[in-house]
C-alpha positions in Angstrom: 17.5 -27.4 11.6 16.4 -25.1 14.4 15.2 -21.4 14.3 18.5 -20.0 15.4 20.6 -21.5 12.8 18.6 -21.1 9.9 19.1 -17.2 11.0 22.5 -17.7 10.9 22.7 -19.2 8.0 20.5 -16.8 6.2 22.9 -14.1 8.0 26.0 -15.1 6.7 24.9 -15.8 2.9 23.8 -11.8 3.1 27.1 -10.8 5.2 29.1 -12.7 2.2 27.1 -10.8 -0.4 28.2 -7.3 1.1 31.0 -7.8 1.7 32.1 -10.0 -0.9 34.0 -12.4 0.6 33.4 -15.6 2.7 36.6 -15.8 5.0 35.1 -14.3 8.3 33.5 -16.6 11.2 30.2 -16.4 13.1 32.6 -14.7 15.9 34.3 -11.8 14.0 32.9 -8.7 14.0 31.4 -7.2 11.1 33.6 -3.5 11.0 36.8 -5.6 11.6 36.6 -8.6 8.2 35.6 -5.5 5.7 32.2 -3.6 6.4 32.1 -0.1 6.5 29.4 2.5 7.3 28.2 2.3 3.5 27.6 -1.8 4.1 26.5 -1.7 6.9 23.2 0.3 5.3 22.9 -1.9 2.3 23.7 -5.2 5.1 20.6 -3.8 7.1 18.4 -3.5 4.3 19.2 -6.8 2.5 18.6 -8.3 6.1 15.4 -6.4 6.7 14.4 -7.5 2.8 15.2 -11.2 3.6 13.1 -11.3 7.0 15.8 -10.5 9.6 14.6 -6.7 10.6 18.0 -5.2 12.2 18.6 -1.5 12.3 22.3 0.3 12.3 22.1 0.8 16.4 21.3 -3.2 16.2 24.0 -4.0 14.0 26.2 -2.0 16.4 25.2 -3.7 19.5 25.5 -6.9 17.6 28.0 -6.9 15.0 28.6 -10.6 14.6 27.1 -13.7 12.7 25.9 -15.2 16.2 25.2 -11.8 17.5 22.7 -11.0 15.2 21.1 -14.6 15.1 20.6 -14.9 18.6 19.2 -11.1 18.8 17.0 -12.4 16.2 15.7 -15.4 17.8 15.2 -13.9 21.3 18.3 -14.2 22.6 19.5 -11.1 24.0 16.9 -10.7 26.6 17.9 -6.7 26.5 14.4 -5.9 25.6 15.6 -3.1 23.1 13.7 -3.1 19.9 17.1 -3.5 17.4 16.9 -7.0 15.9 14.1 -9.1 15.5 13.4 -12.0 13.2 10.3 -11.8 10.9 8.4 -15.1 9.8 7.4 -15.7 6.1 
């Protein structure tokens, strides 16, 4: 399994955890299948806590599953600190 989808994969089991259900895709923005402005804090921390350092303006730019895997690996080429992944 490579980098990028063991981030997403890591990124879903924690957006499942907030927002308590599993029936949103890699695609679907976070706001629009259940998170709010309350889990989107505890969503940054948990990621942050599990290696994935994101902040609210990065959750923003990126709201999806893939959005914030690919920020994480390097994808995004923006340059903007935001997401980044952390090894362990």
């Amino acid at each position: 399994m490579d980098a990028d989808q063991e981030i997403r994969e890591l990124v879903t089991d924690v957006w499942e955890e907030v927002l308590g259900h599993d029936g949103f895709g890699p695609d679907d923005d976070f706001f629009a299948v259940g998170g709010d402005s309350l889990r989107a804090a505890v969503l940054v921390r948990r990621l942050t806590a599990a290696g994935v350092v994101v902040d609210l303006a990065g959750l923003v730019r990126a709201p999806t599953v893939a959005g914030i895997a690919a920020a994480a690996a390097g994808g995004t080429g923006s340059g903007r600190p935001g997401i980044t992944a952390v090894p362990r």
